[in-house]
C-alpha positions as a LaTeX table, in Angstrom:
\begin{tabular}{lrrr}
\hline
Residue & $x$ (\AA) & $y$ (\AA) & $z$ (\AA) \\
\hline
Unk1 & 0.00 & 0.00 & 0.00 \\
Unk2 & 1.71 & 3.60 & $-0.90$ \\
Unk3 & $-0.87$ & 5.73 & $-0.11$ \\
Unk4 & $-0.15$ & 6.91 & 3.18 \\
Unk5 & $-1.72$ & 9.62 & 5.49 \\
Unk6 & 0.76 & 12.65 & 6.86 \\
Unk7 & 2.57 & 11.04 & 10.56 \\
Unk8 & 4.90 & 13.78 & 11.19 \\
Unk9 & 4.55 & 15.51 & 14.36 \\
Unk10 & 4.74 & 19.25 & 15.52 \\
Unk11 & 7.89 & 20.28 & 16.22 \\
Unk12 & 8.84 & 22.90 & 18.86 \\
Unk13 & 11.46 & 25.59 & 18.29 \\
Unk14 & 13.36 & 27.97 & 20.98 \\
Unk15 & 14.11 & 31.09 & 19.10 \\
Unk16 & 15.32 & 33.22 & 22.42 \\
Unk17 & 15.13 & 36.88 & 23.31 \\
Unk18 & 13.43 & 38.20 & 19.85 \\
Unk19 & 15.35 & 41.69 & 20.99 \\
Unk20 & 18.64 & 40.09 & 20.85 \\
Unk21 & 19.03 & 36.74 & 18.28 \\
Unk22 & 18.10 & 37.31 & 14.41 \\
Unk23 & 14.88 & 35.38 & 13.45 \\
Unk24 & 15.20 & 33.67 & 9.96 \\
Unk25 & 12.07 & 35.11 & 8.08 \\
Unk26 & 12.41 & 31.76 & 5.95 \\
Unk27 & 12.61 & 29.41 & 8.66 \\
Unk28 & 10.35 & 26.25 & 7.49 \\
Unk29 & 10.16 & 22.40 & 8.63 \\
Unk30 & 10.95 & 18.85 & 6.86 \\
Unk31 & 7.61 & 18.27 & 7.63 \\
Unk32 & 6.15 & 15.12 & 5.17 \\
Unk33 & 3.77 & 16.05 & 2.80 \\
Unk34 & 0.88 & 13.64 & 2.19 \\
Unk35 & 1.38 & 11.34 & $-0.78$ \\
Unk36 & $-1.42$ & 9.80 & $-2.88$ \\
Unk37 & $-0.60$ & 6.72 & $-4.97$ \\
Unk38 & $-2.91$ & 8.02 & $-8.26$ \\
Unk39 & $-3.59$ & 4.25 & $-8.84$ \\
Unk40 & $-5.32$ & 3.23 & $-6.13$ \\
Unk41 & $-8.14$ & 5.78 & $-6.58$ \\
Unk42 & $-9.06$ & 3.87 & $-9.15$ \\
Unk43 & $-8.40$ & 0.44 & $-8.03$ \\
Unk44 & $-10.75$ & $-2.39$ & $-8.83$ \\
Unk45 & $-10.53$ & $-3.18$ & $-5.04$ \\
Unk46 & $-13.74$ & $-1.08$ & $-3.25$ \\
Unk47 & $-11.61$ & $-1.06$ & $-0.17$ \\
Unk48 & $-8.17$ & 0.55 & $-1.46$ \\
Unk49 & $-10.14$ & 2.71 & $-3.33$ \\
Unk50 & $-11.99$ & 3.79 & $-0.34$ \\
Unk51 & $-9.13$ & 3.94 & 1.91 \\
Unk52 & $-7.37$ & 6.50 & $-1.54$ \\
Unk53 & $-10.60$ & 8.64 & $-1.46$ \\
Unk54 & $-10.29$ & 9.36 & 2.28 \\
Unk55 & $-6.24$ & 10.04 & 2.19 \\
Unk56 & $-7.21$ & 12.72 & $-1.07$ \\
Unk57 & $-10.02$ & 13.78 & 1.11 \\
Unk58 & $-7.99$ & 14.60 & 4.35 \\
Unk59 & $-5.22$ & 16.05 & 1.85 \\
Unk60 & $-7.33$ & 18.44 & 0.17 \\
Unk61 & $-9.37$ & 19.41 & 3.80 \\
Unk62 & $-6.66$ & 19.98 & 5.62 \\
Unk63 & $-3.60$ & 20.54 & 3.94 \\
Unk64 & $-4.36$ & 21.65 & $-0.03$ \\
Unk65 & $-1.67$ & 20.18 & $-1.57$ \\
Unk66 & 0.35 & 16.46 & $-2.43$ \\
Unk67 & 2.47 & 15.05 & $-3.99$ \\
Unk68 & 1.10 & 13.58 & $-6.77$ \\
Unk69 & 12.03 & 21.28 & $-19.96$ \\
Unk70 & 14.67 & 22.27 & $-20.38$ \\
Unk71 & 15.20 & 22.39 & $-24.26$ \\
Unk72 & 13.79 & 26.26 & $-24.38$ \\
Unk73 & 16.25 & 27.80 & $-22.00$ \\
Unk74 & 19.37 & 25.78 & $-22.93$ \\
Unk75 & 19.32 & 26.29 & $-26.82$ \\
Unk76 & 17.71 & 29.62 & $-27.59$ \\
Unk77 & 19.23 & 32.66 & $-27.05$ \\
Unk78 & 17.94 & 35.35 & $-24.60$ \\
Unk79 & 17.22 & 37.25 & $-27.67$ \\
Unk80 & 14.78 & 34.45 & $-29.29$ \\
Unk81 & 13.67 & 34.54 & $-25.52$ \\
Unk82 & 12.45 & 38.28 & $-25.52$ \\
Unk83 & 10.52 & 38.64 & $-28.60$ \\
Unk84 & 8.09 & 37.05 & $-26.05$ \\
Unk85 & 7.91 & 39.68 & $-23.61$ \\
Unk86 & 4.67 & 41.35 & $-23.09$ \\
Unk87 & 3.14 & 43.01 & $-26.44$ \\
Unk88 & $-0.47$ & 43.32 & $-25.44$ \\
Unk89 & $-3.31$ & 41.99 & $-22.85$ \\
Unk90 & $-4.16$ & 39.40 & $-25.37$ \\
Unk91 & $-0.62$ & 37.68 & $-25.23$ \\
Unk92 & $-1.10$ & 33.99 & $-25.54$ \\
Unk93 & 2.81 & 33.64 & $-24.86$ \\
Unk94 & 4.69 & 35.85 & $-22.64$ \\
Unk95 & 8.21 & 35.77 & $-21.56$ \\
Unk96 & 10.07 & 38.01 & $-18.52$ \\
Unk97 & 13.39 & 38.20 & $-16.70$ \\
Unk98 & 13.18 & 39.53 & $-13.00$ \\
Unk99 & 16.10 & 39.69 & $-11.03$ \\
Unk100 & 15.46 & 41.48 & $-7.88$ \\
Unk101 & 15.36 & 41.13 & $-3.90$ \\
Unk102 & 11.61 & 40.05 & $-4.24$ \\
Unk103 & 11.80 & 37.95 & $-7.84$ \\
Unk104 & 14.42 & 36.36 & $-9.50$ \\
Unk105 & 13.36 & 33.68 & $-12.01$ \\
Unk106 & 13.01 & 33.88 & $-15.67$ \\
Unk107 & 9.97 & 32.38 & $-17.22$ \\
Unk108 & 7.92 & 31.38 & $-19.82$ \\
Unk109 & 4.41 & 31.11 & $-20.18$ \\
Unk110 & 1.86 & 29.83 & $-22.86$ \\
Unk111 & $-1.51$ & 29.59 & $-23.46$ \\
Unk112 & $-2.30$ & 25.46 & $-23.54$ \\
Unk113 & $-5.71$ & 25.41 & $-23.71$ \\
Unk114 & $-8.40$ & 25.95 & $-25.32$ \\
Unk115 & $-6.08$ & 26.32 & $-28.06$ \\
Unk116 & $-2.14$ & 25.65 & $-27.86$ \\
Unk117 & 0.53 & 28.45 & $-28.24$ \\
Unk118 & 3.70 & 27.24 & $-28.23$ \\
Unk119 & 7.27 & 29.16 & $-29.17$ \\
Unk120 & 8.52 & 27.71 & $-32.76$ \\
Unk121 & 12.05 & 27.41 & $-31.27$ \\
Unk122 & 14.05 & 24.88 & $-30.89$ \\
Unk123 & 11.78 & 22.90 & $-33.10$ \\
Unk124 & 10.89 & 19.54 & $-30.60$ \\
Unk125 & 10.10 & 21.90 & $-28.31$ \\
Unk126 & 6.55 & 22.41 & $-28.90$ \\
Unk127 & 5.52 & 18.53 & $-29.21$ \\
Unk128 & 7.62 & 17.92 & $-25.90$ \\
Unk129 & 5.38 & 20.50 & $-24.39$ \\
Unk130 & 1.85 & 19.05 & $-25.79$ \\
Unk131 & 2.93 & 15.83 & $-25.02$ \\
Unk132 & 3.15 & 16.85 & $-21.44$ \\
Unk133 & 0.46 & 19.19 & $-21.34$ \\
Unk134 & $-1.88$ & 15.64 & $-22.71$ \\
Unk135 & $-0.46$ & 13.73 & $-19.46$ \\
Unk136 & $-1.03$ & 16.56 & $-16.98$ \\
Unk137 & $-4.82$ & 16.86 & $-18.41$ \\
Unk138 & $-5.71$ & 13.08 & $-18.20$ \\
Unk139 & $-4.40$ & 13.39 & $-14.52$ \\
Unk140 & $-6.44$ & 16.79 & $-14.14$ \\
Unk141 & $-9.59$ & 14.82 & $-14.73$ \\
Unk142 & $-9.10$ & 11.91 & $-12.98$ \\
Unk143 & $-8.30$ & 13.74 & $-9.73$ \\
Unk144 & $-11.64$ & 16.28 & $-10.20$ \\
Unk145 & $-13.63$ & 12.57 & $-10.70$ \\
Unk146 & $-11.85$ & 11.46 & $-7.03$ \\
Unk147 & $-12.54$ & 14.29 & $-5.41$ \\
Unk148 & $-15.88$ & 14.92 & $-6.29$ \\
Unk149 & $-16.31$ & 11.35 & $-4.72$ \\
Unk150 & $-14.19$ & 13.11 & $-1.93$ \\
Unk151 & $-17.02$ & 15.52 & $-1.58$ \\
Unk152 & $-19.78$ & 12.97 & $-1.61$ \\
Unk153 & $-20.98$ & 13.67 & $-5.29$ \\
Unk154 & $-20.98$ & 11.97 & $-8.69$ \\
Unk155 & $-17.82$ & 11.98 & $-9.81$ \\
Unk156 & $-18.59$ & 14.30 & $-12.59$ \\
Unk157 & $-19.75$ & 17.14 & $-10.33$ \\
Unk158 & $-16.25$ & 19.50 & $-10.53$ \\
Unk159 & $-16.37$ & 18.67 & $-14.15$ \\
Unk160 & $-19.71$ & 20.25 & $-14.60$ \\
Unk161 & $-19.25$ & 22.74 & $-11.97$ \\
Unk162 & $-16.40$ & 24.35 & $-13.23$ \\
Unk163 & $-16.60$ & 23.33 & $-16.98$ \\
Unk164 & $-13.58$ & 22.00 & $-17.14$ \\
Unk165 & $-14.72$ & 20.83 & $-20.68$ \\
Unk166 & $-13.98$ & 24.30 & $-22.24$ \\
Unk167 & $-11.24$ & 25.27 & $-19.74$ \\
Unk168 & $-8.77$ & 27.73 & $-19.47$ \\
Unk169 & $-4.76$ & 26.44 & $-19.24$ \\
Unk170 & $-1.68$ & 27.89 & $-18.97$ \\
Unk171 & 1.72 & 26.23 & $-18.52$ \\
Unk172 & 4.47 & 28.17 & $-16.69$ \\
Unk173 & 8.33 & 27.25 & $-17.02$ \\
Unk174 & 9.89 & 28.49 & $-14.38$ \\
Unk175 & 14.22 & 28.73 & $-14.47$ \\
Unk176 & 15.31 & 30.19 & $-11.10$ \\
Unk177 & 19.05 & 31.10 & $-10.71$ \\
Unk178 & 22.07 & 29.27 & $-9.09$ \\
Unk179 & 22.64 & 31.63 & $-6.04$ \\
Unk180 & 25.78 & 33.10 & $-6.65$ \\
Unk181 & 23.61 & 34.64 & $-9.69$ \\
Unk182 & 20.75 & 36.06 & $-8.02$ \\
Unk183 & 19.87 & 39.48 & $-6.40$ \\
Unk184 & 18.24 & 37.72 & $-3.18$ \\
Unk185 & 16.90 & 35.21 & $-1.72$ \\
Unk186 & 13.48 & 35.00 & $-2.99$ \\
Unk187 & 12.76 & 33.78 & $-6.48$ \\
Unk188 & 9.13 & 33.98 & $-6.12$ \\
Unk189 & 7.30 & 36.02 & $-3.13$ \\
Unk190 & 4.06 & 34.29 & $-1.38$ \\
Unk191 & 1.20 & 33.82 & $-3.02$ \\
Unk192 & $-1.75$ & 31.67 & $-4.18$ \\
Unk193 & $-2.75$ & 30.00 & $-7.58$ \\
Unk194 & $-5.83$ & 30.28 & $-9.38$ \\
Unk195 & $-7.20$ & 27.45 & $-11.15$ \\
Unk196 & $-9.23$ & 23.93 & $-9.98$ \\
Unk197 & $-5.72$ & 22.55 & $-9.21$ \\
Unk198 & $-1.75$ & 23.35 & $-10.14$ \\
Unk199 & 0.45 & 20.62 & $-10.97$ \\
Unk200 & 4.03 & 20.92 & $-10.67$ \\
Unk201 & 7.28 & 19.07 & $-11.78$ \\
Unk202 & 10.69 & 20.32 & $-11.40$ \\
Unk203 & 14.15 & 19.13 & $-11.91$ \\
Unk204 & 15.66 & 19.29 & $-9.11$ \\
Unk205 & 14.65 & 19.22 & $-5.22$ \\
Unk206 & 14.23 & 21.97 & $-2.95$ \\
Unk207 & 13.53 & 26.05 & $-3.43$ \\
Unk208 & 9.54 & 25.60 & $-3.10$ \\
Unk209 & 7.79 & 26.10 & 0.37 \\
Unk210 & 4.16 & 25.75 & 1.57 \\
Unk211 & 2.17 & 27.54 & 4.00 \\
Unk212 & $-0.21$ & 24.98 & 6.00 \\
Unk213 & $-3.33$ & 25.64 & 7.40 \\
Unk214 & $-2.05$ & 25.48 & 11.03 \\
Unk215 & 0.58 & 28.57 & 9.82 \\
Unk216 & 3.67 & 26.70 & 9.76 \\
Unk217 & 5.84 & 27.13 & 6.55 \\
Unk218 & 7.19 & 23.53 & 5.72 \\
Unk219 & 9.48 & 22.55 & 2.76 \\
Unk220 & 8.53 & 20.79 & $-0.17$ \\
Unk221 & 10.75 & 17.74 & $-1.11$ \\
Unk222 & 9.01 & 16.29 & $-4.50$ \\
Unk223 & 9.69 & 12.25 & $-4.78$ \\
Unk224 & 10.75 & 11.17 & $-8.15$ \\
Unk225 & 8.48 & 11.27 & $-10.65$ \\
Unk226 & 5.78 & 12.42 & $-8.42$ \\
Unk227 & 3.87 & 15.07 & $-9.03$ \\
Unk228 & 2.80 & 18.16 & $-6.41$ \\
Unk229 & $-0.97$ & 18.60 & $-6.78$ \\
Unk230 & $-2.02$ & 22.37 & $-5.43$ \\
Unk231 & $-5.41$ & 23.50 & $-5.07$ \\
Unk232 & $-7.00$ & 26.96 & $-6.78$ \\
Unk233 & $-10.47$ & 27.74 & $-7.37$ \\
Unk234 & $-11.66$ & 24.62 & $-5.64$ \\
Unk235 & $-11.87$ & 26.62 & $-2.30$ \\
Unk236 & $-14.19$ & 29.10 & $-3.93$ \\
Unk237 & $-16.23$ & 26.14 & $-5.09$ \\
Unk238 & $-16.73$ & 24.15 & $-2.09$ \\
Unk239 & $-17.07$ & 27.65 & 0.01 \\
Unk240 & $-13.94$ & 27.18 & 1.71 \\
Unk241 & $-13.77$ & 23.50 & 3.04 \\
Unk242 & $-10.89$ & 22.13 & 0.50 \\
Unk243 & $-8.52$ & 25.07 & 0.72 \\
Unk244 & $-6.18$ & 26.81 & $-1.55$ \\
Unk245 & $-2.74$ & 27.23 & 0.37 \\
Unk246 & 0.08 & 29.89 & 0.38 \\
Unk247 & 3.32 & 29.50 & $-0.68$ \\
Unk248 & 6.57 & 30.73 & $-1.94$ \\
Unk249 & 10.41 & 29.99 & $-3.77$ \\
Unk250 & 13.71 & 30.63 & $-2.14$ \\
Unk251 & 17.25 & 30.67 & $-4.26$ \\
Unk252 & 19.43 & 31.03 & $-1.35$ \\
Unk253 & 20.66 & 27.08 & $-1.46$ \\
Unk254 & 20.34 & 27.02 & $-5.04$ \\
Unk255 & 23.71 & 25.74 & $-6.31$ \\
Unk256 & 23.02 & 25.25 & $-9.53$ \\
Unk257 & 19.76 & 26.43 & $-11.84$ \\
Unk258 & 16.54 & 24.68 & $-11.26$ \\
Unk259 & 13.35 & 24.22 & $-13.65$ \\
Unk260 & 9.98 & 23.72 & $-12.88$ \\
Unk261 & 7.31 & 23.33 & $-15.09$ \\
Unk262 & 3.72 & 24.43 & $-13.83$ \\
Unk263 & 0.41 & 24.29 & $-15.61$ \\
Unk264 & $-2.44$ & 25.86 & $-13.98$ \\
Unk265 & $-5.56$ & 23.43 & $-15.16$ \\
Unk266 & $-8.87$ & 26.45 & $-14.93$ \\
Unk267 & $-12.54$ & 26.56 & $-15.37$ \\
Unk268 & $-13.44$ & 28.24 & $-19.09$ \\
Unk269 & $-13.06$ & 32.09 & $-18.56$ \\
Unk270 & $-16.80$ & 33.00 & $-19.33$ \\
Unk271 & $-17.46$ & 30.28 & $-16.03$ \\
Unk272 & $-18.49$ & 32.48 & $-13.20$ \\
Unk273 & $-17.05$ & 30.60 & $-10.08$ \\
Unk274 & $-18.84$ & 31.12 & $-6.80$ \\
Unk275 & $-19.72$ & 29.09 & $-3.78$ \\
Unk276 & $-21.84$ & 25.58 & $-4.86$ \\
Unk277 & $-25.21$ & 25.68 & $-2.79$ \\
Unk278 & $-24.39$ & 22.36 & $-1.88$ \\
Unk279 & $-21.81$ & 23.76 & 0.64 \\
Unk280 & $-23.84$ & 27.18 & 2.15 \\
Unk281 & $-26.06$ & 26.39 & 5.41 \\
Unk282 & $-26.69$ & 28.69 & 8.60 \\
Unk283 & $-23.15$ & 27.56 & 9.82 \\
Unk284 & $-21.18$ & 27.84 & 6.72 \\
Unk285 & $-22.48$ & 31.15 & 4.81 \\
Unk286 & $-21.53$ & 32.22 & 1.71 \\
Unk287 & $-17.68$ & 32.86 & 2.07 \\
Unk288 & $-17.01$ & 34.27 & $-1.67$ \\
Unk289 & $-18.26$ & 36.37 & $-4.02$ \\
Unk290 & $-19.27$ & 35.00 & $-7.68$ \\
Unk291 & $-16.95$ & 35.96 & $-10.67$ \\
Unk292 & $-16.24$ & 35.23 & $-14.12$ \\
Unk293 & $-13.05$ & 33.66 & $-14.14$ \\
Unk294 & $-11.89$ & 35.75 & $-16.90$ \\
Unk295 & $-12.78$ & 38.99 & $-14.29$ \\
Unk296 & $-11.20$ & 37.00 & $-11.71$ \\
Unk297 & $-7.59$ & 36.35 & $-13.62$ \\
Unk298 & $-8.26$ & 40.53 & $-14.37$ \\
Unk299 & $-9.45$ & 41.99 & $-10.85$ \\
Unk300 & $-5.93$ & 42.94 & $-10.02$ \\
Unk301 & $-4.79$ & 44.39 & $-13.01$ \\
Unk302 & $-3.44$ & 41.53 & $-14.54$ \\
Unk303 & $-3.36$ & 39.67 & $-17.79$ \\
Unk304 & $-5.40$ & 36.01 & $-18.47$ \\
Unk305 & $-1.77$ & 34.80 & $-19.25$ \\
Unk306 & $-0.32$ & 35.90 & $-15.88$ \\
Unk307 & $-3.08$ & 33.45 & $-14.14$ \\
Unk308 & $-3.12$ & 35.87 & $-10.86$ \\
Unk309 & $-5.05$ & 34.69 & $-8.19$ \\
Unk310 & $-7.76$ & 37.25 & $-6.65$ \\
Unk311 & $-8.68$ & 35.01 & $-4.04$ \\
Unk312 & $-8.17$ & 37.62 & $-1.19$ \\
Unk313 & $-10.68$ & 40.00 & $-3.18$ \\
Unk314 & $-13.30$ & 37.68 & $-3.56$ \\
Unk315 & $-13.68$ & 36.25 & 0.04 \\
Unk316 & $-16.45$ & 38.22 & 2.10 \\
Unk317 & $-16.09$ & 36.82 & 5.43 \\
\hline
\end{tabular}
């Protein structure tokens, strides 16, 4: 059996006299992350898939994340690179280069669905891409099937709910500096993702870190060839009680360069996204407002292609 349910245990820290010892702002934990064997939640066995549907359950309740590219960066030149930096609002590829104390990482993002853009250059890049992007969508729907089981539904209610059908994608490929080469410690500053869920892959280990529920900043070590699973827009949905989680990326122990390759998997942008009726009662009001996704990748300014989460703006209580 590999699916497994999270055993570490709190761990207490002395930091001393706050007025006269340094406190690391970036202090996090090697707390484990829960870990979902993908099979098993479809398993012809009723009682592993059970016991899978209650591990994804407590994962997504109480944590909001688990574990579940090189070719563009390493033969184009940054000049091929920059005739992808931002041209309009309508971009459906956009590159940038941040170095700074609060963002150093170059990236690349593209439009995946519900048509693909991909950069012409180097030539296998694009069908290495789509052949990804095929994987992480196959895995996309099987996990909104589990959980909707999760939830106590048929397992095509996120499906329908956020019409995933007609969805919005973007991929983001992320290349975040050795640290001798960046301008600080932080390659990407805390934040939330929009989306039904985020799935990440990355080279090599270390850099990312995750904000629990309980407000203690842990470490994210990814096994090989697992993939982290993060949940957007799925909080909105289920008015709160599978949460979207906070987190950030630290250079400062980067040695060498490190990749990750993101792809936020969204509802369709005309979707408006607001609390199912399924989860409001007298106990649990209505905890977010209703929005077009479209107006919610927009409400702070932002482009569709820089899939910004507003999730901050729309919460009312």
């Amino acid at each position: 059996m590999k699916v497994s349910p999270n055993a570490s245990s709190e761990l207490a820290v002395v930091v001393g006299d706050l007025h006269h010892h340094h406190v690391n702002p970036y202090l996090a934990f090697d707390d484990e992350i829960p870990t979902i064997d993908y099979s098993l939640l479809f398993s012809d066995d009723p009682n592993q898939r059970l016991l899978a549907h209650e591990y994804l359950r407590q994962a997504c309740q109480e944590y909001g994340f688990f574990y579940g590219i090189s070719d563009f960066f390493d033969s184009t030149t940054l000049d091929e690179r920059r005739i992808y930096s931002k041209k309009s609002p309508s971009d459906k590829i956009r590159w940038e280069l941040n170095s700074s104390t609060g963002e150093n990482r170059e990236y690349l993002k593209v439009a995946a669905h519900p048509q693909c853009h991909f950069p012409s250059k180097p030539p296998s890049f694009s069908k290495i891409l789509e052949e990804y992007y095929k994987e992480m969508r196959m895995v996309e729907i099987g996990l909104a099937r589990a959980m909707s089981k999760t939830l106590g539904f048929e397992e095509n209610f996120i499906e329908e709910a956020l019409n995933l059908k007609s969805r919005f994608d973007v991929m983001a490929l992320n290349l975040y500096p050795p640290n001798a080469k960046s301008k600080g410690v932080v390659g990407l500053s805390e934040h939330t993702d929009p989306g039904f869920i985020i799935t990440l892959v990355q080279d090599k280990d270390g850099g990312l870190q995750i904000l629990t529920h309980k407000g203690k900043w842990i470490n994210v070590y990814i096994p090989h060839h697992a993939i982290l699973i993060q949940l957007g827009d799925l909080e909105i949905l289920t008015n709160g009680k599978y949460k979207s989680h906070i987190h950030r990326v630290l250079v400062d122990n980067n040695e060498v360069q490190r990749i990750s390759v993101i792809t936020v998997h969204g509802p369709s942008l005309e979707k408006v996204i607001s609390p199912g009726i399924e989860f409001i009662d007298e106990e649990h009001p209505q905890g977010y407002r209703a929005m077009t996704n479209k107006e919610s990748l927009e409400a702070n300014g932002d482009d569709e292609i820089d899939v910004q989460s507003s999730l901050e703006q729309l919460r009312l209580v």
